[in-house]
N, C-alpha and C positions, 0 to 999 in steps of 0.2 A: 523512511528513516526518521525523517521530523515528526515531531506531533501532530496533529491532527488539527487541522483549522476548520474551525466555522463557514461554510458555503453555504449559499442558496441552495433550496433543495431543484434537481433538475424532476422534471416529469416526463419529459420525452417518451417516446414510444421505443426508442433505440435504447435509451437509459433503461427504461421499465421491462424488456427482455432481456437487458445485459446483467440485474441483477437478479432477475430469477434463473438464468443460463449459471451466473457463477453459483446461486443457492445451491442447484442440483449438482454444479459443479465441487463443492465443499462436501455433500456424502459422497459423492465417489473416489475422488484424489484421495482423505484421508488412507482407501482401502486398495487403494491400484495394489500395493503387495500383494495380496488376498487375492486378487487377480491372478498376478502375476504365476503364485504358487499353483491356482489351478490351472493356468496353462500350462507350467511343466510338466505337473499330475497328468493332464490329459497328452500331450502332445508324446510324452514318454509310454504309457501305459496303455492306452485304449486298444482295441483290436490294431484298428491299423499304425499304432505309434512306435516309436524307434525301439523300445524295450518292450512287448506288449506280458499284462500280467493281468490274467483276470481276475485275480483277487483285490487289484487297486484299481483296474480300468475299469471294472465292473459288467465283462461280458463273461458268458459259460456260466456253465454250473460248476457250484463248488463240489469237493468229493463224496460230499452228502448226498447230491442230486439238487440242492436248492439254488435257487438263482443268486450270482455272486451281486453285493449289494457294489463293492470299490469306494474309492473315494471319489471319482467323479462325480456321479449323480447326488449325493448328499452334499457335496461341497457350491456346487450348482442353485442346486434345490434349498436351501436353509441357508448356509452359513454365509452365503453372498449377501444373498436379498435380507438377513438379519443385520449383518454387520451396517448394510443399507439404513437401513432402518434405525439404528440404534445412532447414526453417526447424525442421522435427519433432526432424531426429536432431541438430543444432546443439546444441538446447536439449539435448540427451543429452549429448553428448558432444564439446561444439564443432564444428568444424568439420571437423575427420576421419571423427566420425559423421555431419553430415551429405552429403560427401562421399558416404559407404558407401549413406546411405539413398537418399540420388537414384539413386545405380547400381542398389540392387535394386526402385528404384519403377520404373526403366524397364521392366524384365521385364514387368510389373503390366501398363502402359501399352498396349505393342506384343502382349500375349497376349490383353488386351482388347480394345483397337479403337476403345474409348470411353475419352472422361476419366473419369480414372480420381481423384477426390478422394478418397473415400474409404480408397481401396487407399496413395495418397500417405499420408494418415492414419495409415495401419497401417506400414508399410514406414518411412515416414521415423523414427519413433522407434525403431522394430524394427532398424533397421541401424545406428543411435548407441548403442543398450543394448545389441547382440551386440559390434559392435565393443568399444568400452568392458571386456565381460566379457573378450574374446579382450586387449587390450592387457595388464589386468592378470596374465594371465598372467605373461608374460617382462617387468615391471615392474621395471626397477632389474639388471634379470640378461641386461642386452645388452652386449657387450665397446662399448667408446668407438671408435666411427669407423663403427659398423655401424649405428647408428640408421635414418639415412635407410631404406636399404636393407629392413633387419626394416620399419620402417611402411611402405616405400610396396608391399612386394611382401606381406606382411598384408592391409594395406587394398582392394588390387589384387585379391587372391585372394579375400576375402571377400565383397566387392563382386560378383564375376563367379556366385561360388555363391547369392548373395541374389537375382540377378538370374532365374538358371534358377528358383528356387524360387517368385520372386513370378510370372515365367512360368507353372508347372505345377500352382504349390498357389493360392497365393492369386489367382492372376486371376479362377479360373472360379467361386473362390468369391463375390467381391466384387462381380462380376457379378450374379451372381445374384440376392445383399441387394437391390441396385442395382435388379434386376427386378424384385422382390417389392414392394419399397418405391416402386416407381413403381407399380406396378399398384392397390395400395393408396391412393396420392394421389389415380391416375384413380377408381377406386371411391368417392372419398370427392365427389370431385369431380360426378362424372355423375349421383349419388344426392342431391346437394344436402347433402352433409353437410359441407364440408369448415366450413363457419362453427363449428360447433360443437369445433373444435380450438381455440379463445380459452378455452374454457373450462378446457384444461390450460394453454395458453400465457401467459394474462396472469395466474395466480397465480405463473407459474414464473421470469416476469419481474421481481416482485415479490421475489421470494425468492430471484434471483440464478441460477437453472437452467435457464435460455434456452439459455445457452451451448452444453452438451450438444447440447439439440434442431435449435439453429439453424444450428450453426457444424456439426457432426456429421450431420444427415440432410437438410435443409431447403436450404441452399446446395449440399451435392453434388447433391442430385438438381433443386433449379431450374435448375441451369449446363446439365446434359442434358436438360432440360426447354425450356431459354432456346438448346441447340444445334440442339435437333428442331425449335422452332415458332415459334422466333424471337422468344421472351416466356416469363417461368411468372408465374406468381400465389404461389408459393413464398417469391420475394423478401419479399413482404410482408406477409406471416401474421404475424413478429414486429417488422418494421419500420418498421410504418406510424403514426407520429407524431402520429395521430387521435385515439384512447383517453387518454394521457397528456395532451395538449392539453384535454380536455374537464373532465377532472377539476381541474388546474389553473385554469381559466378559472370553472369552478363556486366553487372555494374566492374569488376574485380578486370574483365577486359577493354570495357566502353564507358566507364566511369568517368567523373573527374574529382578534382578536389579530394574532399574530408570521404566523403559517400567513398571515393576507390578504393583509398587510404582506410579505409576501417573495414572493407568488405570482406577481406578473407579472412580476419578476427570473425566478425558475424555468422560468415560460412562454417568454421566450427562449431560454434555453438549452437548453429542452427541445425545443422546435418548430424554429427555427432552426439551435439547436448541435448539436442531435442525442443531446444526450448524455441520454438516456431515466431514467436512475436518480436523476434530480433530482425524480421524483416519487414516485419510492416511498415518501418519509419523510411525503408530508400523507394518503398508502395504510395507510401503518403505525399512522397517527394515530386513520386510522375504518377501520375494515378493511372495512366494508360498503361503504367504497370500489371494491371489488374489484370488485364486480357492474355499476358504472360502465364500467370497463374492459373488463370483460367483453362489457356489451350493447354499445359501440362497436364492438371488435374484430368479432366478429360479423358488426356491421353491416358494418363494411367491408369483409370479404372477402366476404360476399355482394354487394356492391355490383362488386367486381372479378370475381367470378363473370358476375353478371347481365350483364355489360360486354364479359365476355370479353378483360379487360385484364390486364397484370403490367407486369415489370420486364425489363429485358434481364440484366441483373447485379446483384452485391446492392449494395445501396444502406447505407455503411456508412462512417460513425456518422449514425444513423436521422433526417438531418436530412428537413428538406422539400426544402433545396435539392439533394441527393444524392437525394431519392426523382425529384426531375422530370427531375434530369440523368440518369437510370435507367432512364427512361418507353421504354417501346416507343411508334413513332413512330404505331402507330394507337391508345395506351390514353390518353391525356392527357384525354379528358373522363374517364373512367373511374377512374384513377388520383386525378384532382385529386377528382371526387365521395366516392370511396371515402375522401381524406381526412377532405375537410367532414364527411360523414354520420357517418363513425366520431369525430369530435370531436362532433356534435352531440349525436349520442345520446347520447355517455359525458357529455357536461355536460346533459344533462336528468334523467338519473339518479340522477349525481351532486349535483345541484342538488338533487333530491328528498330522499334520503338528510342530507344538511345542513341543510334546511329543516324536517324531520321527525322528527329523532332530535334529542337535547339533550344535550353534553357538552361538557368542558371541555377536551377534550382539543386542542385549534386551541393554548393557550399552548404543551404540551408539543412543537414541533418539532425542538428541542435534542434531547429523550431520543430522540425518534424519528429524527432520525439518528443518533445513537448505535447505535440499533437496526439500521437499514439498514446501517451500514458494520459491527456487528458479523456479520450474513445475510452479507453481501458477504465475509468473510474479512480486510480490510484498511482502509487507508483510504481515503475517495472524494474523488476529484478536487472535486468540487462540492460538499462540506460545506461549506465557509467562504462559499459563495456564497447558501446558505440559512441560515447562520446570522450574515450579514451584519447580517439585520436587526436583531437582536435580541441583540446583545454576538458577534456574531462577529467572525474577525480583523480587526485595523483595517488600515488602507494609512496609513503611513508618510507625513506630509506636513513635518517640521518636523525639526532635527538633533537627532541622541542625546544627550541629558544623562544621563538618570536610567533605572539598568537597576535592577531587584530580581529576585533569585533567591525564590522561593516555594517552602517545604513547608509540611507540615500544624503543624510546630511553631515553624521557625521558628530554630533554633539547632545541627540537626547536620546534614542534606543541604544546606543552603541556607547555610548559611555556608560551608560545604569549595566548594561549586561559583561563591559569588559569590568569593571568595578567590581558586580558578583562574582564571574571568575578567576580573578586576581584572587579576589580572598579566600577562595576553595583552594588556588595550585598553590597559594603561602600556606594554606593551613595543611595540606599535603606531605609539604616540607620543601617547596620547592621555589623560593624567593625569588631565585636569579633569572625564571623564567618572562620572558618581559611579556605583558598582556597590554596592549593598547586600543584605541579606539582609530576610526578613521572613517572619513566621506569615501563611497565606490569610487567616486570618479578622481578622487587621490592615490589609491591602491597602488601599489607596484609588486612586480612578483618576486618579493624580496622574504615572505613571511613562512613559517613552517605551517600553519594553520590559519584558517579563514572562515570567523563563527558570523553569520547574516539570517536575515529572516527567509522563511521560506521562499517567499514571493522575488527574492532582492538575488536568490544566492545562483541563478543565472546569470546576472546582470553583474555579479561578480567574478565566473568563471574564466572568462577572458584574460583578463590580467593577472590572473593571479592562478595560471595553469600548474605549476609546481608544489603549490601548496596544497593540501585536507581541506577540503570544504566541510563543512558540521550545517545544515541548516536546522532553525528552530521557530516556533513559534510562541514561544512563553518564554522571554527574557530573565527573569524574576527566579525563577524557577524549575525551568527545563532541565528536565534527565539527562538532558544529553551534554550536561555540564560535567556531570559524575564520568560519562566516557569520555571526555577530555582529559578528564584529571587522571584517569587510568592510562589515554596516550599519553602522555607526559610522564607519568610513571613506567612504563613499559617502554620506552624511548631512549631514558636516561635513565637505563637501568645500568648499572656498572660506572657511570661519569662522575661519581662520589659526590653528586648536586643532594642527593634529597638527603637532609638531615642537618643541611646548614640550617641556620639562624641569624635570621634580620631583621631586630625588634627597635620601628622605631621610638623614638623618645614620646609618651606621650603628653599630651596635655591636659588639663585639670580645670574642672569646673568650669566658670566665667570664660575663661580663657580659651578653652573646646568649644562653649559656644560661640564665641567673636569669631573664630579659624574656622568655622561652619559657614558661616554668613558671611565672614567679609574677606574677599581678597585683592592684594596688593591694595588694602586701604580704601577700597571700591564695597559698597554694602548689594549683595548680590542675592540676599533676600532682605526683604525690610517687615516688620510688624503689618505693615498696611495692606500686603501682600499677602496676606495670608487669611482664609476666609473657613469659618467651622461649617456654616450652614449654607452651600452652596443655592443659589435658586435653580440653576437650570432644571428643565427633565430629559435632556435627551444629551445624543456624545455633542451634536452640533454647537447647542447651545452651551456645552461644557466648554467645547472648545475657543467659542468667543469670550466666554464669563472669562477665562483661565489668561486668553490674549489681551482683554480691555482691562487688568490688572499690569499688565506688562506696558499696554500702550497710559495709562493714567501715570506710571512711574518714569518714564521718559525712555523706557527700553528699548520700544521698536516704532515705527511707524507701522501705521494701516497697512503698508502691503505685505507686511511678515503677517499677518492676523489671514490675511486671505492664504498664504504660502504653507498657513500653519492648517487649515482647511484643504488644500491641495497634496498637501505630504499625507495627509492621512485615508484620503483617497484612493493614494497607491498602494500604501502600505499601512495597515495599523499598529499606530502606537500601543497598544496593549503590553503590559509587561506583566501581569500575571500579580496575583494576590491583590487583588480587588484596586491596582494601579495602573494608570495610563499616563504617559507624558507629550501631549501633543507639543509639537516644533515646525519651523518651519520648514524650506524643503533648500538646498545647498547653494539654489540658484538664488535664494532668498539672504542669503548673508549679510550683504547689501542695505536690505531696509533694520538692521539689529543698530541701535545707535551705543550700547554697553549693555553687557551683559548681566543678565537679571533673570531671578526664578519668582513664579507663584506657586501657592498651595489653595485647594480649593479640596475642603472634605463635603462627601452626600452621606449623609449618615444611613440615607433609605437605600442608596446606592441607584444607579441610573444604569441604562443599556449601552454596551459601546460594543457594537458588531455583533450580540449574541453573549457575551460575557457581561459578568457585573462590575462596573467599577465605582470605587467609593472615594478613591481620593483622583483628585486631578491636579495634576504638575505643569506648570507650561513655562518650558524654557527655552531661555535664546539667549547665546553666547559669544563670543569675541577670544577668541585667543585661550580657549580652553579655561576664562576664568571663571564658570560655572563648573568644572567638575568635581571640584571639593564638594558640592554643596550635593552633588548628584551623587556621588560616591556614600555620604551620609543617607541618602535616601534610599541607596540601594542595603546599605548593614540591615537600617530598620526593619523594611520591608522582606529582608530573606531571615528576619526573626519574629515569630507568628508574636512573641511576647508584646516586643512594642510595635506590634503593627494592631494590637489589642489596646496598648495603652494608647496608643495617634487615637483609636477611634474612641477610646473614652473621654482625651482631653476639654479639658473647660475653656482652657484660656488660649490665648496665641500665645502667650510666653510658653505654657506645657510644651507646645508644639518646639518653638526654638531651642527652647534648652533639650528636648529628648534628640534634635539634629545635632545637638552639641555635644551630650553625652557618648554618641557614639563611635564620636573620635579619643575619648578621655582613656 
């Protein structure tokens, strides 16, 4: 939901499979429908399916005498492995690569003979990444009226040479994997081994590297597995809803705390929704969990072994109701056993394992998502659904009064961002809405909404469970100010608030700029404070330049300068439009001796975590008597115009009078 922050890139080996798992995972999901539709085709129609019709299943002669073509095998054969294809080079290169990559997947296809998923795999991205290199060639250096012409006889030509190629080179290779990798499954299969693939499969599920295995080797070769026999067993190695159900259902009787209390919410979504990664986080919690999962999986595919049962197609998001709509039409006791058995056993296990080990770890499901969505890359659909229980997001039942902006201090991110959205929900029409600032560890759960920075809006869940959490990353700026202002309008839709009007009185020249700068007769910026051509080059040295302006005017002692260094540590001050306000940190209030701001402009701009910042602000305040002067910096700044004139300013007066103006 929040914008996107700046990280360390990771290199892992776990990381570097779990994003090529999700790659091949993105052309599939798009198409699971496409799936879906040809497993009813098939499952309905084929010789042995519930309606069988050789004119759609594609067996018998037609009344001509010529072999009926159906829509199975052309749906199989083409429209899969294209749809593949085009979804791969898309993601490359829009829609021109994928264009390019359908054309050279057909070579693949028609050199093959068989669906060809895989080889789509390879081809659809392979013809978005050549294209792509080939456009930027003549990038910018095509005469104007020739465009068309240059891409579509490019694309045209490229496309036709991908085609011979996935024909000659890579057909007969992918073929082959194709063979190998089937021969391998029957091997595992006919030996009785194939159970013991949960033992890689359901830590990998855990750990979010399914993807890879399932979407990458396990679905190409069940589809020519489910072409040949009319079913694989493939399908369900990672899909079967048994293992995760049992663990759950274990916690739901042997539980405690938050973990029991959220359990049979999870067990629907898990069982029913399908959505599998809603249990990783009570896995993460006892990791001996794992062997739960383990012995179910297991069991259930030996159970579909024993049975000689699968799937027609994949079954996908891994509900129950998607595994039976899936069912080959003679596996249905087979299939529905392999459920049960694989939920039973993983909660007898599981139950064992909870019953027998002693820890405390059932409170921590918080951290333990945490955990799971940091494995995962990103953030999971279904955290607030487990952290419902226990101070996760609230749902909205009553109209917006009371919004608080939250950091760790309390007085520089959290005032500049409640400031910006104050003036978006007045200019709305909605004055009487109160937006305030406040320190986390002030919070009380008295407020309708709770905006914090990504990093913080954990650390504010707690107290403040009744309220809309909103996290952000770009104070300054962030989109996700505009869906506030829509909750607030959709809240107090009918309360007869929006339309009022409350224009304070304002002030005028001279007198705008003193009420910028001075409060209660205290100068809370001064001339001397204020610096055009900052020397620092890096955030560090910003950070001191910005504090030893504060400390030479008698604002703070030396340990607010190090406080202001440690807050930013945790969290960064970044607020978006080339501004950053370092502060100190709440436990720092202490060394503030009055309340005082600096300005510090980099006209070249300097590095602050990955972003560019050009001006720098550093403030420390007493009694909120800094927030006039923050509120002005915040008008500026969410106006590109004088955040144009700041950087052109000559003088330190341009500077004070355009803080002054903005109150006029």
């Amino acid at each position: 939901m929040a914008t996107a922050s700046v990280a360390k890139p990771r290199t892992s080996l776990r990381v570097g499979v779990q994003k090529f798992g999700t790659f091949l995972s993105g052309m599939i999901m798009p198409n699971i429908g496409a799936f879906i539709a040809w497993g009813i085709i098939t499952a309905l129609f084929i010789k042995t399916g519930w309606l069988p019709v050789p004119e759609l299943g594609g067996f018998g002669n037609s009344a001509a005498g010529t072999p009926n073509v159906g829509l199975v095998g052309p749906m199989i054969t083409y429209l899969l492995p294209l749809l593949i294809a085009y979804t791969g080079g898309k993601a490359v290169h829009g829609v021109r690569g994928g264009v390019v990559g359908a054309i050279g997947t057909m070579g693949v296809i028609v050199g093959a003979g068989i669906p060809m998923f895989i080889g789509a795999m390879i081809m659809g991205p392979l013809g978005g990444w050549t294209m792509k290199k080939i456009d930027s060639i003549w990038d910018g250096k095509i005469r104007p009226g020739f465009e068309m012409l240059v891409n579509n006889f490019s694309a045209g030509i490229w496309g036709a040479l991908l085609a011979m190629f996935g024909f000659f080179g890579i057909s007969p290779v992918v073929q082959a994997f194709s063979t190998a990798a089937g021969n391998f499954v029957q091997f595992l299969v006919h030996n009785g081994l194939l159970p013991l693939t949960s033992i890689f499969i359901e830590p990998a599920k855990v750990l979010f590297l399914n993807n890879a295995i399932n979407h990458g080797v396990l679905t190409p070769l069940g589809i020519q597995q489910s072409l040949d026999q009319g079913k694989s067993i493939l399908f369900l190695l990672e899909a079967n809803p048994g293992p995760g159900a049992g663990i759950l259902l274990a916690y739901i009787f042997f539980g405690r705390g938050v973990a029991k209390a959220s359990a049979p919410g999870a067990l629907i979504i898990q069982f029913l929704g399908g959505i599998h990664e809603i249990y990783f986080p009570y896995v993460l919690m006892r990791p001996l969990l794992i062997l739960g999962a383990i012995a179910g999986g297991m069991t259930g595919i030996a159970t579909l072994s024993v049975t000689n049962s699968g799937l027609v197609a994949p079954a996908a998001p891994g509900s129950i109701f998607a595994v039976i709509a899936q069912t080959s039409r003679d596996s249905y006791v087979g299939v529905i056993l392999s459920v049960i058995l694989a939920a039973t056993v993983s909660f007898l296990v599981s139950s064992l394992i909870l019953r027998t080990t002693h820890h405390s770890d059932e409170t921590d499901l918080g951290q333990a998502t945490s955990k799971m969505e940091e494995l995962k890359g990103k953030k999971s659909s279904v955290s607030s659904a487990l952290l419902g229980a226990g101070g996760g997001t609230a749902v909205l039942t009553r109209p917006i009064q009371n919004i608080v902006f939250a950091c760790d201090a309390g007085m520089g991110s959290s005032a500049m961002g409640a400031s910006v959205l104050r003036n978006k929900i007045k200019a709305a029409g909605f004055p009487d809405v109160k937006v305030t600032n406040a320190a986390i560890a002030n919070l009380s759960d008295t407020y309708d909404v709770v905006v914090t920075h990504q990093d913080l809006t954990e650390r504010a869940r707690p107290v403040t469970s009744s309220a809309v959490h909103v996290s952000v990353d770009n104070f300054m700026n962030s989109p996700r100010y505009e869906e506030i202002v829509e909750l607030v309008k959709s809240s107090n839709a009918g309360s007869g608030a929006e339309g009022s009007t409350t224009v304070a009185e304002p002030a005028a020249g001279a007198e705008a700029a003193q009420a910028a700068t001075t409060v209660g007769g205290k100068d809370v910026l001064l001339p001397e404070s204020v610096i055009l051509n900052g020397t620092a080059t890096d955030r560090d040295g910003a950070i001191d330049e910005a504090g030893k302006l504060l400390l030479d005017r008698g604002s703070v002692d030396m340990g607010y300068i190090h406080a202001m260094h440690e807050r930013e540590e945790s969290v960064s001050t970044y607020m978006g439009s080339f501004l950053a306000i370092p502060h100190g940190t709440n436990a720092a209030k202490n060394h503030i001796l009055h309340s005082g701001v600096s300005i510090i402009r980099y006209p070249e701009g300097i590095d602050w975590g990955g972003k560019q910042v050009k001006f720098v602000v550093g403030v420390a305040g007493i009694n909120n008597e800094h927030l006039h002067i923050l509120s002005s910096i915040a008008k500026i700044f969410t106006d590109k115009a004088q955040v144009a004139q700041l950087e052109q300013a000559t003088s330190v007066q341009e500077v004070l009078d355009l803080f002054g103006k903005v109150n006029a």
